[in-house]
N, C-alpha and C positions, 0 to 999 in steps of 0.2 A: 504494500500500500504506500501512495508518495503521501508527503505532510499535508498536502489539500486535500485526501480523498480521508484521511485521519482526522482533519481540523474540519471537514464537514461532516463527517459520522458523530462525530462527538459532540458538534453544536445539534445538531440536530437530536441526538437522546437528550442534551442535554435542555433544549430551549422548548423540543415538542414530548417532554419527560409524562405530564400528566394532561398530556389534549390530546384525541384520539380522532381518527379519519383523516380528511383528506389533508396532507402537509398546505398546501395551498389557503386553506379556510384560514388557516391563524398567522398566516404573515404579518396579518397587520397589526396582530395583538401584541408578537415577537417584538416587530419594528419599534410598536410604541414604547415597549418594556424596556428600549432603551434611552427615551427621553425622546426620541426621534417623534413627528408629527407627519401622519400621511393623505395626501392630499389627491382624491382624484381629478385632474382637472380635461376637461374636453378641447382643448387646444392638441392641435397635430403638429404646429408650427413649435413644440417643447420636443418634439421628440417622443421616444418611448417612452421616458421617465425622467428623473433626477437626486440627485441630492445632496443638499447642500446642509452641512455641516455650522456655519455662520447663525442660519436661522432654526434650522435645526427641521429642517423638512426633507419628507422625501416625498418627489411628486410622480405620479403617474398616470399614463393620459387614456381618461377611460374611450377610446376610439376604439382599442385594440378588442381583443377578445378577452375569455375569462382566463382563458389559459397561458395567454402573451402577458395577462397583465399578472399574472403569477408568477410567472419566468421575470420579467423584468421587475419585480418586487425582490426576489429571493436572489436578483443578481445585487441590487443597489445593497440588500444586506448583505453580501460579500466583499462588496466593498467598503462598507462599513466595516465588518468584521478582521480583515484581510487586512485593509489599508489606512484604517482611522488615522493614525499617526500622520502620514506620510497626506492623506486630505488636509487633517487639522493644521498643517505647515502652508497651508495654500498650494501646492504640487499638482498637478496634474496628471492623472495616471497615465502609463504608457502603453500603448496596445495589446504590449502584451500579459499585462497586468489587467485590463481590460476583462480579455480573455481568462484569464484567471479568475477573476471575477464571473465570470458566465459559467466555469465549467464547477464555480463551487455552487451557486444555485442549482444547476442538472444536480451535481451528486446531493445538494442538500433537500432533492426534493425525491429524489431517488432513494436514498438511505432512510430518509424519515419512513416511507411508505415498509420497509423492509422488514 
């Protein structure tokens, strides 16, 4: 197992410990549990999502689907999770950090369901 597929196994027993069914249903409850505030907004012109650390929001654009906009919740918590630091310095992730960020939402929506 590489340290992303161990640091999503383990957030995920750890954050969906006592919530049952779909990993998807309580992103938002996770997200908020970290002081984060989440925000569906209907604009396409934001993109898929966001999240800014400053205000303390993560936004996501409800255009998408139910299952895009799960995926792009559980990616902004990886970056969250993954990157806090390196956000909170004002930094700009790099692509492939990005990615990183995307393939810890897959495994953290995968592991939970397991």
């Amino acid at each position: 197992m590489t340290t992303l597929q161990i640091t999503c196994k383990r957030d995920a027993e750890m954050l969906l410990r006592s919530r049952r069914g779909n990993p998807a249903a309580h992103l938002v409850n996770i997200i908020e549990g970290f002081g984060l505030k989440v925000c569906g907004l209907p604009v396409s012109s934001m993109g898929e999502g966001f999240l800014s650390l400053r205000t303390g929001v993560v936004g996501v654009n409800l255009s998408l689907s139910e299952e895009e906009r799960a995926f792009i919740l559980a990616s902004l918590l990886g970056r969250f999770r993954l990157f806090r630091s390196h956000l909170e310095a004002g930094l700009t992730l790099s692509e492939a950090q990005e990615d990183e960020a995307d393939e810890y939402a897959g495994q953290f929506l995968l592991a939970a369901r397991v």
